[in-house]
C-alpha positions, 0 to 999 in steps of 0.5 A: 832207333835213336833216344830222344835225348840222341835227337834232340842233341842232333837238332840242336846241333843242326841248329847252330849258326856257322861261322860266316852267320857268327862273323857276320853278327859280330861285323854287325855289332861292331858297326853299331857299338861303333856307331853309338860310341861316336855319339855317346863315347865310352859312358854307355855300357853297350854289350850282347843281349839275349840269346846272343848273350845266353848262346841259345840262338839258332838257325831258324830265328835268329837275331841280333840284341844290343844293350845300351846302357848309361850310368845312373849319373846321367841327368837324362830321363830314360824317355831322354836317353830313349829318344836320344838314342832312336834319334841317333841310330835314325841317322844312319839306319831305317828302325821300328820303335818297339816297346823297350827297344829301337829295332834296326831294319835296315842292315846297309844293304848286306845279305841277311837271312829274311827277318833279321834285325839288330834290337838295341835297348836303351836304358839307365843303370840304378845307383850302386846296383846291376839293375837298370831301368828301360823306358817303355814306349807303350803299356801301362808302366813308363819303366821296367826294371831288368838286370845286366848279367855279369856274363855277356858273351856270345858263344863259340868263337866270336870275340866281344 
């Protein structure tokens, strides 16, 4: 008879993605770093976000979070910086506007699991801190104050 600590070890691990889904992850944040970085050079901190970055993702739900953040000596606003980012990323990839982030739907024709999409959130860095602002395109407030974790990394054997 197992635990429930020895099933719960069992599905956690059942859930882990394989190398060919963590290759593919990076292959895509690559291409979308890549991508921004021809626009907007090296100023903007881009980086894994979210269960990426927290190593929590799994089989079942999985996506990929991008964080593009600029430093808080740009003149822009951060529904300037927003805008020119979606305008950007439009260019090559069909999105869906999300309240803090531009979703990527459309992944250049490569075979993903249903539902897997790239969010890229645009946002500025807070003078002297970690902090940043990101401009929300519904709601209440204009802007959401977040934090860049020191460490964002994906687990395993991906390389950021």
């Amino acid at each position: 008879m197992k635990t429930i600590e020895t099933f719960l070890k069992e599905l956690l691990e059942s859930q882990e993605l394989n190398q060919e889904q963590l290759d593919a992850l990076e292959e895509h944040r690559i291409e979308v770093t890549d991508f921004l970085r021809d626009k907007f050079g090296l100023d903007p901190v881009i980086k894994f976000a979210g269960s990426a970055a927290k190593g929590t993702m799994n089989q079942d739900s999985y996506d990929l979070d991008i964080v593009c953040y600029f430093p808080s000596s740009d003149s822009r606003t951060l529904k300037e910086i927003r805008t020119a980012v979606s305008d950007h990323l439009k260019t090559k990839y069909s999105i869906f506007e999300k309240a803090s982030a531009e979703r990527i739907i459309d992944l250049n024709d490569s075979v993903e699991p249903s539902n897997y999409h790239i969010d890229v959130v645009p946002g500025r860095f807070i003078q002297d801190t970690k902090d940043v602002f990101i401009y929300l395109a519904s709601g209440d407030k204009e802007r959401l104050k977040t934090n860049l974790k020191p460490t964002l990394n994906i687990s395993r054997t991906v390389n950021v």
